[in-house]
TIKEMI-75037 format. One record per residue: x, y, z of N, C-alpha, C in turn; residue in one letter. Coordinates in steps of 0.05 Angstrom, whole numbers, plus 5000, padded with zeros to 4 digits. Example, Ala and Ser with C-alpha at 12.3 -4.5 7.8 and 13.67 -1.06 7.14 Angstrom:
<nodes>
526448865156524649105156526449345156A;525749555142527349795143525850015157S;
</nodes>
This chain:
<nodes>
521753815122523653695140526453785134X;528053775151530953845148532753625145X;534153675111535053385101538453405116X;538953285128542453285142543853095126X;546753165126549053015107548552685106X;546952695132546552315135544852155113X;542652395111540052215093541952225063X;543052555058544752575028546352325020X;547752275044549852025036549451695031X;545551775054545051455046543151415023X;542651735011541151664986543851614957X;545851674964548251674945549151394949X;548751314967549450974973547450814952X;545251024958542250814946542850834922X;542851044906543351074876545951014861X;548250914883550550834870549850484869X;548650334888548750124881544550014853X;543850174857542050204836543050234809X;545350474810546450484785547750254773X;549250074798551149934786549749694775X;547449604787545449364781543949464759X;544449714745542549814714540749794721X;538749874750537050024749535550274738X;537850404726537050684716536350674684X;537650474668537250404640535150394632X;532850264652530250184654527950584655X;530150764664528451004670528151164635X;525351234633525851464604526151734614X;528451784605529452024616528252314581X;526152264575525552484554523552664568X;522252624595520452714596521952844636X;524452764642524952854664525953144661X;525753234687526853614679530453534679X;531753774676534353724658536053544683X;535953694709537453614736537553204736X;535053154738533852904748535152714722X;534952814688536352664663539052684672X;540452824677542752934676544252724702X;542752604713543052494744543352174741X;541352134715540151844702542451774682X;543551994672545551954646548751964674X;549651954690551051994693550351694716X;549251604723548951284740549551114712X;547351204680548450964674551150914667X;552751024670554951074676557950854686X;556250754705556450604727556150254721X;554650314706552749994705554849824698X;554749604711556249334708555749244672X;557049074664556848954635555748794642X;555348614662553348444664550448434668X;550048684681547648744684546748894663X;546648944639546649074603546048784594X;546048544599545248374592542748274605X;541448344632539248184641536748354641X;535248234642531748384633531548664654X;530448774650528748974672528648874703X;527048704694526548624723528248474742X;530548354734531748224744534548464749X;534848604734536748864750535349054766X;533049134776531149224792531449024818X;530748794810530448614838533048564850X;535648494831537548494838539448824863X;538248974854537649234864537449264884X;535149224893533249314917533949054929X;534948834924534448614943537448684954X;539348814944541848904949541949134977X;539949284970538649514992538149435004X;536549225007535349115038532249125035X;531148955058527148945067526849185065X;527849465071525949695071524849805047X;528349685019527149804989526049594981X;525849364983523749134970521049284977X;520749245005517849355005516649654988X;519449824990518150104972518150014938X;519949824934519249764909516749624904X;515149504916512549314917510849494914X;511349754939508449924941508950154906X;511350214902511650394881510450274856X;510449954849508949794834506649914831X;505249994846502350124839502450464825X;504750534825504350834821506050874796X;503950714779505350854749505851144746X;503751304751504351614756506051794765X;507551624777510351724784512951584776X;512351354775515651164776515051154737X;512751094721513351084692511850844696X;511050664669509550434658512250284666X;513850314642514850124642517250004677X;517350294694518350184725516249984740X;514450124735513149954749512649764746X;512649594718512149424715514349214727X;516349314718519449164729519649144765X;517249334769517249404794515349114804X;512949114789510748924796511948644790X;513948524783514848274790516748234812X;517048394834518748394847517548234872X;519348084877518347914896519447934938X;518047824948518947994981519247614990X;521747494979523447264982526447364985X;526747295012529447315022530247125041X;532947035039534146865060533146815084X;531846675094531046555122533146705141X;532546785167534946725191533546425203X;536246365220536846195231534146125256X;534045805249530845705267531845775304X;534445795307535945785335534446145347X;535246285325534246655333531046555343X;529746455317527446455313526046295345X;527446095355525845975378527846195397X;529346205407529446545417527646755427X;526546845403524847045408522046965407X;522046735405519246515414518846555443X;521846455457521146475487521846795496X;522646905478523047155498520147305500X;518947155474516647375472513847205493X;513746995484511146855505512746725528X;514646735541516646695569516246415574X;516046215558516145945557518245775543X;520045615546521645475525519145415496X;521345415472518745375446518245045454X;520344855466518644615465516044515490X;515944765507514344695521511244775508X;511844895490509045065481508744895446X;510644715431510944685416512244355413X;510244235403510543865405512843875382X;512344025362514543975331515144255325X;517044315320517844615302519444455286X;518544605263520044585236522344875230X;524444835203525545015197524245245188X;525145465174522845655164521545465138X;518645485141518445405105518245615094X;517345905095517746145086518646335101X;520246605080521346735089521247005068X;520547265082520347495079521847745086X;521148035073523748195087523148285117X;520848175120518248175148519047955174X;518747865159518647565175518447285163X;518747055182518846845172517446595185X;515646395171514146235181514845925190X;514745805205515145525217512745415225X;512645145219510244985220510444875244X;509044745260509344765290506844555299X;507044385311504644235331503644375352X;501744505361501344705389500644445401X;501744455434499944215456498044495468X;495844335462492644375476492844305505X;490444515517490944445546490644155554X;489344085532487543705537489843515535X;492843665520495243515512494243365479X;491943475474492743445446494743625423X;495543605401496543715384494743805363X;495444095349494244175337496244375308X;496244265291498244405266497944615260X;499844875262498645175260501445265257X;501345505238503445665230505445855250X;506845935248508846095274510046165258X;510046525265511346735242512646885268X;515446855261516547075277518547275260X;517547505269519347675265521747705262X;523247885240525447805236527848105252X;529847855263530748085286531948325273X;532448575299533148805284531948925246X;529048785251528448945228527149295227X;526349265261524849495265527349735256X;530149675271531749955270532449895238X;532749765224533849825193530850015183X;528449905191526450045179526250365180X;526550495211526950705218529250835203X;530750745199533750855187532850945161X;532550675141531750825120528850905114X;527151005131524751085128526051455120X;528051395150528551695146530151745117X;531151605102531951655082530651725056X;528551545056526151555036524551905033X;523651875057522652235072525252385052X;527652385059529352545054529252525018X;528352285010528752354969526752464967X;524352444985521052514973521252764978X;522652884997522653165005524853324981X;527253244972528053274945526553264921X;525553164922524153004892522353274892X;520653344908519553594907519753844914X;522453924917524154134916524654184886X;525453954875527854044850525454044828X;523553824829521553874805517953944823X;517554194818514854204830513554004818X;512553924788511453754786509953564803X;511653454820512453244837509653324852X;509053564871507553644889504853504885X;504553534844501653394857501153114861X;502752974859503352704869504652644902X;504852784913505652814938507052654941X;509252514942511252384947511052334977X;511552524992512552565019509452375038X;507152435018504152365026504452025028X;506451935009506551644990508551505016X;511051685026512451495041511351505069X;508551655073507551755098505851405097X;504951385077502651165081505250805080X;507550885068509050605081509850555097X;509850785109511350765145509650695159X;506650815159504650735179504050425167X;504050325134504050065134506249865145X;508850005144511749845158510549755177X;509449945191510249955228507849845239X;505549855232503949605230503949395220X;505849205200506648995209508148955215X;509549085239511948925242510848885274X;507948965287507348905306505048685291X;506448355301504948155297501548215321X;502248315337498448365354496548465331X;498448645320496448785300495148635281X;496448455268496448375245494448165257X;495248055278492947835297490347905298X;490048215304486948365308485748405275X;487848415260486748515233484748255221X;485947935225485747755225482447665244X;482647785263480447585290478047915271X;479348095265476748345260475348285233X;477148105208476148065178473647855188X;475047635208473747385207470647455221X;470647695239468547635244466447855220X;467748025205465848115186465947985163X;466247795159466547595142465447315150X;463547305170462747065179461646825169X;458847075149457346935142458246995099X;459846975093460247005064461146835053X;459946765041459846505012462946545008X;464446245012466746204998469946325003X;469546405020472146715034472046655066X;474146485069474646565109477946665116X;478846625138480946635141481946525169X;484646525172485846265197484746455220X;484246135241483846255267486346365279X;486146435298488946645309488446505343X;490946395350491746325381493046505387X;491446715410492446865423493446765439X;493246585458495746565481498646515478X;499546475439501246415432501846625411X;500346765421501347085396502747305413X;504447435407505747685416506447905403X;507848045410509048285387511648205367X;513048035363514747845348513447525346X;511147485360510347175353507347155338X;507047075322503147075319503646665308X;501646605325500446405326498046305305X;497946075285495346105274494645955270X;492745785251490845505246492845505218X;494345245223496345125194493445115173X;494045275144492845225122493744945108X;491444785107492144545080490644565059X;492344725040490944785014492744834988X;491444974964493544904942493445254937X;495845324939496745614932495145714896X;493645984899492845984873494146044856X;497246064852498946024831499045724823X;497845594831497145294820494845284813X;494145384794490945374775490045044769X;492844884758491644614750490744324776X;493344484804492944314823489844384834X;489544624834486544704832484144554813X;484444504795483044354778483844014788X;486144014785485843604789484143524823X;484443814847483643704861479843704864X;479043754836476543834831474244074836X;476744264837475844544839475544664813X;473944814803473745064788475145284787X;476645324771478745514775477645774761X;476045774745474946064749472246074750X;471445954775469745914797471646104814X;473145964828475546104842476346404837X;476946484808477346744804475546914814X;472146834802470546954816470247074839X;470046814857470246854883472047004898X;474047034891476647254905476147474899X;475047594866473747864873472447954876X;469747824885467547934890467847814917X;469847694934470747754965472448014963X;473648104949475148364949473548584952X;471848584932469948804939467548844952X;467248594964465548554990466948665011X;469548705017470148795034471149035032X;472449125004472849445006470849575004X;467649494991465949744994464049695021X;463849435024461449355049462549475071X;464649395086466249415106468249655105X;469349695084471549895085474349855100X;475149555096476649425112477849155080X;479549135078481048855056483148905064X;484848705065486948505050487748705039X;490648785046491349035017495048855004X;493748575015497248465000495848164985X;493448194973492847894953494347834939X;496447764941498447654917497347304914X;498347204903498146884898499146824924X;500946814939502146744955501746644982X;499446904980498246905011494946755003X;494546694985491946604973492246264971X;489446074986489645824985486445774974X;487045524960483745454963483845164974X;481745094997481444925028479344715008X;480044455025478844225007475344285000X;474544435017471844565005471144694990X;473544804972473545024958473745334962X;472545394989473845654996476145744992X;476246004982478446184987479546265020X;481946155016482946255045485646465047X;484846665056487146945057489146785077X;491446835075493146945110495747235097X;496247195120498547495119496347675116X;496347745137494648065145496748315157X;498748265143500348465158500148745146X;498648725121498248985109494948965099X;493649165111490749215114490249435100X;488149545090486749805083484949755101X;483850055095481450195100479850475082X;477350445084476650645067473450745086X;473451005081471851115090469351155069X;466351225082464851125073463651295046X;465951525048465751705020467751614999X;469251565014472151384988469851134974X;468750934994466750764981465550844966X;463551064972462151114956463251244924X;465251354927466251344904467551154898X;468350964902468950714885466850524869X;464950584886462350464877460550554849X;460850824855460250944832462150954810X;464950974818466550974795465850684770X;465450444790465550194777463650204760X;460250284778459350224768457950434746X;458850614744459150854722460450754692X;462750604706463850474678462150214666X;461250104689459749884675456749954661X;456850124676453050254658453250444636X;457550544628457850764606456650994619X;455651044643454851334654457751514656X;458651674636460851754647460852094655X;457852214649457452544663457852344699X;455852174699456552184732458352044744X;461151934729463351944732464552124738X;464252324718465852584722464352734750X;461352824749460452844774461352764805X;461852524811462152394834465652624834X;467152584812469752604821470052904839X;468253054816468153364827466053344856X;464253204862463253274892465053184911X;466552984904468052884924471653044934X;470553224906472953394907476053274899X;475153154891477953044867478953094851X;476653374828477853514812476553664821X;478853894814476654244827474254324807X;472054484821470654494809470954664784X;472254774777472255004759472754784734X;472954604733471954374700469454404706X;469654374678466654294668465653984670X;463753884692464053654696463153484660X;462453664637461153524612464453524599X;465453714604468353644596469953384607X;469653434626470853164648470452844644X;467452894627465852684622466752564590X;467752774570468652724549470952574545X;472352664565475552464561475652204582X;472652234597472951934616471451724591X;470251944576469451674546471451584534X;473551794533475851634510476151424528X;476251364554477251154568475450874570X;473350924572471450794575470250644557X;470350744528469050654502470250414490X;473350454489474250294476474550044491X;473150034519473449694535471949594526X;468349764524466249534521466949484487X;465849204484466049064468468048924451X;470648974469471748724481472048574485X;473248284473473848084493473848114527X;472847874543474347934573476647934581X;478447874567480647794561483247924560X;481948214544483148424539482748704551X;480748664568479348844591481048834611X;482749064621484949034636483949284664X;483749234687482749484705485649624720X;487749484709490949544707490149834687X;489849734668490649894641488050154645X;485150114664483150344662484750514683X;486150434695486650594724488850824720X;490550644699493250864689492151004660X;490350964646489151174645486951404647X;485951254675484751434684486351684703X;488751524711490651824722491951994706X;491651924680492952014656490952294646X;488852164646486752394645486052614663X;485852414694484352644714488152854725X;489952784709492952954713491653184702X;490453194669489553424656488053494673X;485853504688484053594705484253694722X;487153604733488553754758487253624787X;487453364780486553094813488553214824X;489253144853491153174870490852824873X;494152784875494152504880491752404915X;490952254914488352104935490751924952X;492151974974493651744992491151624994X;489351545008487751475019486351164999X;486551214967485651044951488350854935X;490350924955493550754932492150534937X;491850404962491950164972490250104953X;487750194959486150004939486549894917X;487250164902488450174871489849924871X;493649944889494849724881493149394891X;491649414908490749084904488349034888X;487649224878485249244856487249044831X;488749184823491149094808492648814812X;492248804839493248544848492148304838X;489148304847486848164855485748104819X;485648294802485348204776487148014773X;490148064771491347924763491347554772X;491147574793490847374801489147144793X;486347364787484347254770484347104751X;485447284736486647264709487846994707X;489946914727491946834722490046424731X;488246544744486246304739484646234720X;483546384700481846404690482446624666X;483746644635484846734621482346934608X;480846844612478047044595476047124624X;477647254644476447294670474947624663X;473347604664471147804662470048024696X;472148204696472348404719469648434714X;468548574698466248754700463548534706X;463348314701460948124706461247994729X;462947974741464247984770463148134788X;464248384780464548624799460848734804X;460148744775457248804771454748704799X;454948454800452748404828453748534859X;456748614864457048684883456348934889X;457349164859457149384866454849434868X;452749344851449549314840448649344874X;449749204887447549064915448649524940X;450649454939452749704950450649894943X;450650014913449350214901446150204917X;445149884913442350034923441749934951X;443149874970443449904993443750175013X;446450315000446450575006445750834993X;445450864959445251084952441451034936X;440650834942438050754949436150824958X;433950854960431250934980432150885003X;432650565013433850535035436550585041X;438350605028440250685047439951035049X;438551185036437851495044435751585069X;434551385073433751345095435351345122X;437051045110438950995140440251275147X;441451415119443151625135441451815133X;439551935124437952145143438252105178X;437251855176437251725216440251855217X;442551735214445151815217445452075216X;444052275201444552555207443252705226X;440352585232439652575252440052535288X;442252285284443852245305446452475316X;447052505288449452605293448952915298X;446652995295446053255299445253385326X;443353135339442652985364445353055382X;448052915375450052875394452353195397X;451653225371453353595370451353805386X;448653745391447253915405448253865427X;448253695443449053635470451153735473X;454053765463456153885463455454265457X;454254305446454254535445454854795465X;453554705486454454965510457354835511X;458054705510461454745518462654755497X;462254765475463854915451463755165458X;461655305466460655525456462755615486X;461855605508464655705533466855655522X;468255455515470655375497471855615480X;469655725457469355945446469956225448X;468456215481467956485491470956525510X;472456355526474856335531477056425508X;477156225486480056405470480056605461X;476956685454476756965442477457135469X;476857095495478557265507481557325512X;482156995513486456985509486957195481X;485257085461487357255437486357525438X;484357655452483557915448486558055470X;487457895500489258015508491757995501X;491357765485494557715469495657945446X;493258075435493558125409493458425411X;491958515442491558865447493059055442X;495658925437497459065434499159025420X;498858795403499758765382501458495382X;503058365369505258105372506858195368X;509758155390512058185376513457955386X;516357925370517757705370520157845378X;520657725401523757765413525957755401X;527658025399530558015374531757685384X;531757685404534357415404532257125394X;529357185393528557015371527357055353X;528257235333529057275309531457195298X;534157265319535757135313536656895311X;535556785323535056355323533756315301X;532256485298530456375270531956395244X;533156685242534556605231537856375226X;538956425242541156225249540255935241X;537655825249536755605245535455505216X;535455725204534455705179536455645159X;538655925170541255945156543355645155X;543455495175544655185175543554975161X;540155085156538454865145539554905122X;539555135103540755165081543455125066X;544655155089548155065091548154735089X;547254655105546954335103546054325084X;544454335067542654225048545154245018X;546554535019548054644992550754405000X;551954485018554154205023553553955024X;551553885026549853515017549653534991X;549453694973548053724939550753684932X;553353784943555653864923556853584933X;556453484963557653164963557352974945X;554453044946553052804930554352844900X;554953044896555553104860558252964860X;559953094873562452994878563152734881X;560952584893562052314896560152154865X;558252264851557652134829559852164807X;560952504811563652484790565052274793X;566852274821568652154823568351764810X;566051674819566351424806564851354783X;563951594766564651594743566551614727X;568151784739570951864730573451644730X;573551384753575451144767575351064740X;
</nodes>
């Protein structure tokens, strides 16, 4: 992409007020190339004296909550990517919370009626103030009148105004460091950066359309119909829109309350249970979870079910990503670690040219020292960062496709955990994957997909004569395109160049601003 003086100046905005909140104090600069230390030593520079006094995490949050909803959220999703941001960022990163100031309930019934074309009290017996509030949006508790003129208690999340254009603004900004970041240090490439802010935009911009988040909601509930212990709110569409979603008010106790959990005669790691082996019922069965389980969005209902809401951030995984998750787990739990290393190389995660018995030696250093263990001290935080630690030597290409999981994999322990102090991932995880494994890579599930290749072989035959005309057409365009060879018109050669030549001009006059303005208020 072509970075213009705009993105340079709003990433110099970003890193001047980062600097000044001692965000950068928190970076180890022993292992950055000289440019990027040299960049870190000259912000801390900057730093307030007051902020030299407060923890990590609280000059990080102070930070980004300073930036605005677009860096909260990149700081939440960067939480998962030790591999790039460092242990100890992320961790400062992983307490960061997406609590911000309410707007006003007056906006909020506003875009109530602008969006479903009814006054809110004609559609609404009670609205309340926000009781929560995000860099997303914000929720109000609400009576709906029923066609019958009964009342019915259900949540109302509206959107928070003008968040779409701040998103776009600094999306383009983000693009513009990721596209830096891997200019100045190749390194960077095999972590794809640019891959990383590709997958927050498509998560931005899907929730910030409440329909979506509505369908994500009515699509869990019905593959989730029949499962022990795990539902989620019904959704009123005639009261949902693209800034409104409508839902069934939760009455339950948030699972950051482990003990109100217990006095109300629940099992609290009963409860842990149940949320991960609903987690991975749905990332390997379905290929569809929840990719935001924090405590927050997590209730348990006077029956004891687990009840999700906020679906505004979803995964998905395809049925080869599953299958390697399935095997990864349950590779670690059986100590199989040749067909650890195996799965990674068929699935092409490390190139083949390892030796998958090599591959398999250093997934033991990882693996050995969990079993026999406390549960306690079994961390799938701590297998994951070093399992990227290892498969770096191997030469993985970072997987967009598996962050999500990764970070609520990470999530979803914790949470566990945080019910249940000696919460045991692997005796958990064990019956789900167990059922997965011999469902599909099974007698019977080798069966089902023979049929499936069968089908699919079935449906590419039928297409075939019109591939094959399809075929027999371009090879005629490029045989007359090409008879005589390609050439490119001097006057576009000359655009090409010219256009190249500004890209480069912009880019050297953005590098020397940006320098110039870090001297200068180092220098005040």
């Amino acid at each position: 992409m072509t970075i213009g003086p705009v993105q340079l100046f709003r990433l110099a905005q970003a890193g001047f007020v980062l600097a000044r909140e001692g965000a950068f104090s928190i970076v180890e600069i022993d292992d950055l190339p000289p440019g990027a230390a040299l960049g870190v030593r000259l912000g801390r520079l900057l730093e307030r004296r007051r902020a030299r006094r407060e923890d990590r995490g609280a000059r990080i949050s102070a930070a980004l909550n300073r930036l605005g909803p677009s860096y909260i959220k990149l700081g939440q999703f960067m939480a998962t990517r030790a591999d790039v941001v460092g242990e100890d960022v992320a961790d400062a990163l992983g307490k960061l919370r997406d609590e911000i100031a309410p707007f006003g309930e007056a906006a909020a019934r506003t875009s109530i009626e602008h969006n479903l074309g009814r006054p809110t009290d004609a559609i609404f017996a009670a609205f309340s103030p926000p009781v929560a509030a995000a860099s997303i949006a914000q929720v109000h508790k609400a009576e709906l009148i029923e066609a019958d003129g009964t009342h019915r208690a259900v949540a109302v999340k509206v959107l928070r105004p003008g968040v779409r254009g701040r998103f776009r603004r600094d999306l383009s900004t983000f693009y513009a460091g990721a596209e830096l970041a891997t200019r100045f240090d190749p390194q960077m490439k095999r972590l794809k950066p640019v891959a990383v802010v590709d997958i927050l935009a498509r998560s931005v911009s899907m929730e910030m359309d409440l329909r979506l988040e509505a369908a994500a909601l009515s699509e869990m509930a019905e593959r989730t119909s029949g499962d022990p212990g795990f539902r989620v709110p019904k959704v009123y569409w005639a009261q949902t829109a693209r800034d409104v979603l409508t839902l069934e008010w939760i009455d339950g106790i948030k699972l950051s309350d482990p003990a109100g959990i217990a006095a109300a005669g629940h099992d609290p790691k009963e409860v842990a249970r149940r949320l991960m082996q609903a987690f991975l019922r749905h990332a390997m069965r379905d290929g569809f979870f929840h990719a935001d389980m924090h405590q927050g969005n997590l209730f348990v209902d006077a029956s004891g079910d687990v009840v999700a809401v906020d679906f505004g951030i979803m995964g998905r995984l395809g049925l080869a990503e599953r299958r390697f998750l399935a095997e990864i787990l349950y590779g670690f739990i059986r100590r199989d670690y040749l067909r650890i290393a195996e799965v990674h190389i068929e699935a092409g995660y490390v190139p083949p040219r390892h030796a998958a018995e090599d591959f398999a030696q250093a997934l033991r250093a990882i693996g050995e020292p969990i079993h026999g263990q406390p549960a306690r001290d079994i961390s799938m935080a701590k297998l994951l960062t070093l399992l990227f630690e290892v498969t770096e030597l191997f030469d993985m290409q970072t997987r967009p496709e598996l962050l999500m999981l990764q970070k609520t994999m990470v999530v979803v322990e914790g949470v566990a955990r945080s019910l249940d102090r000696d919460f045991d991932m692997w005796s958990a995880s064990e019956p789900v994957v167990r059922d997965w494994i011999e469902q599909n890579l099974g007698p019977l599930g080798r069966i089902e997909q023979a049929a499936s290749g069968l089908g699919e072989f079935g449906r590419a035959a039928t297409r075939l004569p019109a591939l094959l005309e399809h075929g027999t057409r371009v090879a005629a365009q490029l045989d007359a395109a090409t008879r005589d060879g390609i050439t490119l018109a001097p006057e576009t050669v000359a655009a090409i160049g010219r256009a190249e030549g500004r890209g480069n001009r912009w880019l050297a006059i953005g590098v020397w601003v940006v320098a110039a303005l870090l001297a200068y208020l180092a220098l005040r």
